[in-house]
Structure formats: structure tokens, C-alpha cells
C-alpha positions in Angstrom: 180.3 48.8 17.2 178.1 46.0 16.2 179.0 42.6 18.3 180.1 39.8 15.8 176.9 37.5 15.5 174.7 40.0 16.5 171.4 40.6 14.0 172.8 43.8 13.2 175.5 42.4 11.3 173.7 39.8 10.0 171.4 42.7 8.6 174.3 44.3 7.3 175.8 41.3 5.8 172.1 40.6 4.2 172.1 43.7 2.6 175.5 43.7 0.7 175.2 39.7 0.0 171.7 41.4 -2.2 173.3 44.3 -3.7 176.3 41.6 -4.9 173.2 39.2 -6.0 172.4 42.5 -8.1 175.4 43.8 -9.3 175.9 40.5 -11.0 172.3 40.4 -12.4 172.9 43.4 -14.2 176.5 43.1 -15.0 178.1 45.7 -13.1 181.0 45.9 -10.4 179.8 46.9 -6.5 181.7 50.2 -7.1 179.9 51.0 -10.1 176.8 50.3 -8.8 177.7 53.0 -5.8 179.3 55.6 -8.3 175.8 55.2 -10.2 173.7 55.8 -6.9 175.7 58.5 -5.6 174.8 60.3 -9.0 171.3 59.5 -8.8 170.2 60.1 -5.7 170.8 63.7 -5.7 169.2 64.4 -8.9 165.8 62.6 -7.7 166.1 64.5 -4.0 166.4 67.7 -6.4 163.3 66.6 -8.6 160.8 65.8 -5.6 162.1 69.0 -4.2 161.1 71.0 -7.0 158.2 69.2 -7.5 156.9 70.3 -4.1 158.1 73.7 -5.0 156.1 74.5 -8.0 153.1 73.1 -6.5 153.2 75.7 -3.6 154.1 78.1 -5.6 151.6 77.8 -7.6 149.0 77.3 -4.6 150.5 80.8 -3.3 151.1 82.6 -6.1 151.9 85.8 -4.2 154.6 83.9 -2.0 158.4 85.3 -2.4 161.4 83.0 -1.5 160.9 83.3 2.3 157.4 82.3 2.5 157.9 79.3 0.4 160.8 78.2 2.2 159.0 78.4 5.3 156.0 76.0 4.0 158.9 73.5 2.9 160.7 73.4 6.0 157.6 72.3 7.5 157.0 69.9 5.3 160.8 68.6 6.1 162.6 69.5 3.3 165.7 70.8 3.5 167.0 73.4 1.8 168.3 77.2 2.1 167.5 80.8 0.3 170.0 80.2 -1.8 169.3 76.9 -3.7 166.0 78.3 -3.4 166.0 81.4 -5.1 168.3 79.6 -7.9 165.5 76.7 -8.2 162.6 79.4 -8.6 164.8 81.4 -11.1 165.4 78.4 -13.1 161.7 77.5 -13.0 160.6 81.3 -13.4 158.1 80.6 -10.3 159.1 84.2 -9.3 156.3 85.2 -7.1 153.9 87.7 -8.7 153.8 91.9 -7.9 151.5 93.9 -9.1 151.6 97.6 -8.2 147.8 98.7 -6.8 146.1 101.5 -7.8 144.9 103.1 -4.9 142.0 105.4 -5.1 140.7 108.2 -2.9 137.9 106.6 0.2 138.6 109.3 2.6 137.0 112.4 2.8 139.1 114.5 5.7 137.8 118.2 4.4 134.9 117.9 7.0 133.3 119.8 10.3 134.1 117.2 12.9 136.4 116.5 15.6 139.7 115.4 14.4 141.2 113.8 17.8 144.7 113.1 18.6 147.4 110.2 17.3 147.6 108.5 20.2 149.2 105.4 18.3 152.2 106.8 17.2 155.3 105.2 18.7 152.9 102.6 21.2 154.6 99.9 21.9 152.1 96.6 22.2 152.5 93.6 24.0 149.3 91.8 23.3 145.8 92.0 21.2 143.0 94.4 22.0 145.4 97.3 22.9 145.6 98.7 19.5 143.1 98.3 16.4 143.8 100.2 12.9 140.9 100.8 10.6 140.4 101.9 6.8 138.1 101.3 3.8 139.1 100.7 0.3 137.2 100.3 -2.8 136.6 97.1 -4.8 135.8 97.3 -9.0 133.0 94.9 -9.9 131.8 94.3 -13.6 129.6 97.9 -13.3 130.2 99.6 -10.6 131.7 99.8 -7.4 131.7 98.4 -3.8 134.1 99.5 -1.2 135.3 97.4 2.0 135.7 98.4 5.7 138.0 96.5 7.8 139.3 96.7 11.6 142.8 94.6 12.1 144.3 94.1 15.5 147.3 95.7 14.9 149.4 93.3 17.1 148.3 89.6 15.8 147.2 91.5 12.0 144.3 89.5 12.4 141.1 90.9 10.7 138.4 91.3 13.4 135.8 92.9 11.9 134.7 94.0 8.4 131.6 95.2 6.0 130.9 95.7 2.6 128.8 97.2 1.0 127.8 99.8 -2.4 127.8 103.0 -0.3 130.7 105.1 1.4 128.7 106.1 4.4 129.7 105.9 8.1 126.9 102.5 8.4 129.7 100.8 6.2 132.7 101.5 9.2 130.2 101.5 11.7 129.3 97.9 10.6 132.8 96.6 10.6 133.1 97.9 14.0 130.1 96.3 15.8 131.3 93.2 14.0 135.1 93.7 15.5 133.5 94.2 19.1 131.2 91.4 18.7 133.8 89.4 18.0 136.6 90.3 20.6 134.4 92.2 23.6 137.2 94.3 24.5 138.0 95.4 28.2 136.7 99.0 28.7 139.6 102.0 28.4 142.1 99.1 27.5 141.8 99.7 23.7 142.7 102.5 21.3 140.8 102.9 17.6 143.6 104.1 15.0 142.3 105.6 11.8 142.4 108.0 9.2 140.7 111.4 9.3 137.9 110.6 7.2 134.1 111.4 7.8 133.2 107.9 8.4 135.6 107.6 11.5 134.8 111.4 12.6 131.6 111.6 12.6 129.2 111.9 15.9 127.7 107.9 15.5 131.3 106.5 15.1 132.6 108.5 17.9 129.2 107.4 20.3 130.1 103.6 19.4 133.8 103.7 20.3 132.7 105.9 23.6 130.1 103.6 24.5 132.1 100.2 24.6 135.4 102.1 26.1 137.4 102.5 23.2 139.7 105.6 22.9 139.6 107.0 19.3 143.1 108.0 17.6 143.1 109.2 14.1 146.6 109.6 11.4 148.3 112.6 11.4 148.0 115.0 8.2 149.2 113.2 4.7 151.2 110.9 6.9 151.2 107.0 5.0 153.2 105.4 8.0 150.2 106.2 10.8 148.4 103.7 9.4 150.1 101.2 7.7 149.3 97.9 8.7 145.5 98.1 7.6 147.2 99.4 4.4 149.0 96.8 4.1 146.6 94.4 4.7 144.6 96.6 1.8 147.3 95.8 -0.6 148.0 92.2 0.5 143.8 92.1 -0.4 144.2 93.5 -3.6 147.1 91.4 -5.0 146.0 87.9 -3.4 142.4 88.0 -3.9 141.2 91.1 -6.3 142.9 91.8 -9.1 142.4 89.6 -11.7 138.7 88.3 -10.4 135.4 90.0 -11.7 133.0 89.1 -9.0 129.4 89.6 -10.4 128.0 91.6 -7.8 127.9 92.9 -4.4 126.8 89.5 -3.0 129.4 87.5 -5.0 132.2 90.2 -3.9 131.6 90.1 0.0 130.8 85.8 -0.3 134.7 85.4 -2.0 136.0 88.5 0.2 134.9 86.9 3.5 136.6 83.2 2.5 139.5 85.2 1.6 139.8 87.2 4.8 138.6 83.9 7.2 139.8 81.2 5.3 142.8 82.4 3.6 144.4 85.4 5.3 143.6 84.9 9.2 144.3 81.1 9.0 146.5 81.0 6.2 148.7 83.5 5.1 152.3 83.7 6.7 153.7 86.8 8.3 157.5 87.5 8.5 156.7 90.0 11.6 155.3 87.3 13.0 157.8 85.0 12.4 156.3 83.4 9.5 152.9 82.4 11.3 149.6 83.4 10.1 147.4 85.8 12.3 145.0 83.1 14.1 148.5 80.8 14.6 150.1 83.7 16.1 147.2 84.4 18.7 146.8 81.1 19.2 150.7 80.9 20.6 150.2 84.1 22.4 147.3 82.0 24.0 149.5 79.6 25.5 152.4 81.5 26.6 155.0 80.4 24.2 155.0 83.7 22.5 158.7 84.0 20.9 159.1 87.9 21.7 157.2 90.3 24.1 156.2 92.8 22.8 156.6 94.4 18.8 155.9 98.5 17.8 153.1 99.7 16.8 
């Protein structure tokens, strides 16, 4: 309780002898000028709310309810799923889908060694124990150029990656010299998850991963679930950066692909398996021992 005399009260005092000095400028009653305020002040909390909304929403067009709730929470707003979702239906900032036409980059019908799936049920509790690989296709203006990747499959970070106009085993090769480059894995620590294609099975990819310690593991037979998280990635690629862009050529594909992939999705994009941090955030928490859980299935 404020002590009589005390500049607290005086404050107080101040303010409602100004709000009277107000109420009888404009010709209303103290009440009525509270009424009115109580009224307003919601409606203009409600319009710099949705103001922020649309702008992230239209900054991340690909961004569901969760996302966006995430990046306004941060920003200090306060508000649930449910005001939300009722906000973005009102405002038909419903986040975009588009369903991706996938198209055949793996050739399995070959004469190499098809090794065991030795990622299938691994449980991981930190980077370099498990990376997934695959290689999609990208549609330029007149022809096509087709993309290699390697994630970690804990952090979903992209660590290495190649594009180029040619399906041959240089183009995985090169996103794998890129991905050890880059993270210099411990020798017999790691395992190499991919598909069965002849870019993965072929004698030079197999050398590579033997050479810097790397166990190879490849997906079982017309099994979508072995390797999902570089499909998903894939798919996340297609949606927020691809379709809808007509890059000029090869050059102008790999210069906006490699913003997307270091700018945008390592730094950027927000996971809900990682509990809504992007893949360089997430590592960089695992980095200093604050990890929120231990350990996540592969």
C-alpha cells in the first residue's frame, strides 16, 4: 500500500487530476471516458496483432498456425492457436500447400552392392551419428538440373550439397566431399543412409565413405519411411523455394538454391521436432548443453 505523502500517490493523484482536466475538455463523465477505453484498447491490441500477423505470414508464406505462433511469441505477443487460427481464417492468410510432383532420380536396377539398413530403428543422441542422402530434380526454363543433398539426420541441417545438369555419381559424390569438408566426422562414428540408387552404390561412392570411416546403409525395397527426412527436406525445397520461380540456368538455380538452403532453411526455417528451432539454432543449443531432450529416433 502506498504511504500517504509518498510520490507514488502524488503520481497517482497526478494522473487522475489530468484525466478529470480531460474529461471536462471534451465533455464527458470519468466513467465514460473508462467505458470508452475499455472498448478501445482491445480492438487496437487486436489490430497491431494482426498487423504483425499478416506481415509474417506473408514473409513465410509456407508457415501453418504453429510456426507463426511461434515467431509471435517471440516477438511478445500474446496469443493462443485458437484466436490464431480464427484471425488467419478471417484474413485467409491460410498458409500455402502445394502437392509435389515427384519424379524418378534413382536408378536401383543395377550390378552393385546393395548393403544393409543399418538406420532403421537407431536411436540418435547427437550430430554426425547418422546422415541421410538423396537427389531430386529441379525444372529450369529448358531443361533440367537435379540436386544432391546430405542432412544430418539429428539437427536436419543440410551439410553438404551439389548441383548440377547430370545424374551421375560426381553429382552425390560432390555433395559428400562437401558434407565431410564441412563436419570432419570421427572415423567408424558415422553411418551414410540412402536409397539404392547407382550414384550411392557404385565402387567411387562406396571408396569415399570407406576412406573417411563412414559406414554405408542404404533403404530397404519400395520402403518411403527409410528415408524420410532428406525427403522431407526435398519437399520442404520444393514448396518454399521452387515451385513458382523459373531460374534461368544452371548458375542462377544453384546461386538462389544455396541462399535458400544457408540463408533460409539452416538459419531460418523452424522445426516442430525440434521444438520450433531452425537446424543451426538447434546445434547451436546442443553446443552448449541445454539441449531440451536427449536423444530423438531416427
Amino acid at each position: 500500500m502506498t504511504a500517504p505523502g509518498s510520490q507514488g500517490e502524488q503520481a497517482s493523484f497526478d494522473q487522475v487530476h489530468r484525466i478529470d482536466r480531460l474529461c471536462r475538455l471534451i465533455g464527458v463523465s470519468r466513467a465514460g471516458y473508462y467505458r470508452a477505453w475499455a472498448q478501445s484498447e482491445p480492438r487496437r491490441e487486436e489490430t497491431v496483432l494482426r498487423d504483425r500477423l499478416q506481415s509474417l505470414a506473408l514473409d513465410h508464406r509456407r508457415y501453418g498456425y504453429r510456426r507463426l505462433g511461434v515467431l509471435l511469441r517471440r516477438e511478445g505477443f500474446v496469443v493462443n492457436h485458437k484466436r490464431l487460427l480464427r484471425m488467419m481464417h478471417d484474413d485467409n492468410l491460410l498458409c500455402l500447400k502445394v502437392k509435389p510432383f515427384v519424379p524418378v532420380t534413382t536408378d536401383s536396377n543395377h550390378g552393385w552392392r546393395i548393403v544393409p539398413n543399418l538406420a532403421r530403428d537407431l536411436i540418435l543422441t547427437g550430430i554426425d551419428q547418422l546422415w541421410v542422402a538423396d537427389i531430386t530434380y529441379i525444372h529450369l526454363a529448358e531443361e533440367f538440373v537435379y540436386l544432391a543433398v546430405i542432412l544430418d539426420a539429428f539437427s536436419r541441417r543440410v551439410i553438404g550439397w551439389a548441383l548440377e545438369d547430370h545424374l551421375r555419381a560426381s553429382l552425390a559424390l560432390a555433395a559428400l566431399d562437401h558434407a565431410i569438408a564441412q563436419r570432419r566426422p570421427g572415423r567408424d562414428q558415422l553411418i551414410h543412409h540412402s536409397d539404392r540408387g547407382v550414384q550411392y552404390a557404385c565402387t567411387d561412392y562406396a571408396t569415399r565413405l570407406a576412406d573417411a570411416g563412414i559406414r554405408p546403409s542404404m533403404s530397404r525395397v519400395a520402403n518411403p519411411y527409410d528415408n524420410a527426412k532428406a525427403e522431407r527436406f526435398m519437399r520442404t525445397l520444393k514448396e518454399d523455394e521452387v515451385d513458382g520461380r523459373s531460374y534461368r540456368d544452371a548458375a542462377a538455380a544453384r546461386e538462389s538454391i544455396g541462399l535458400f538452403i544457408e540463408q533460409v532453411y539452416n538459419r531460418q526455417r523452424l522445426h516442430s521436432a525440434l521444438n520450433y528451432a531452425s537446424p543451426d539454432e538447434f546445434e547451436d543449443i546442443l553446443s552448449k548443453r541445454v539441449m531440451p531432450h536427449a536423444a530423438v529416433h531416427a
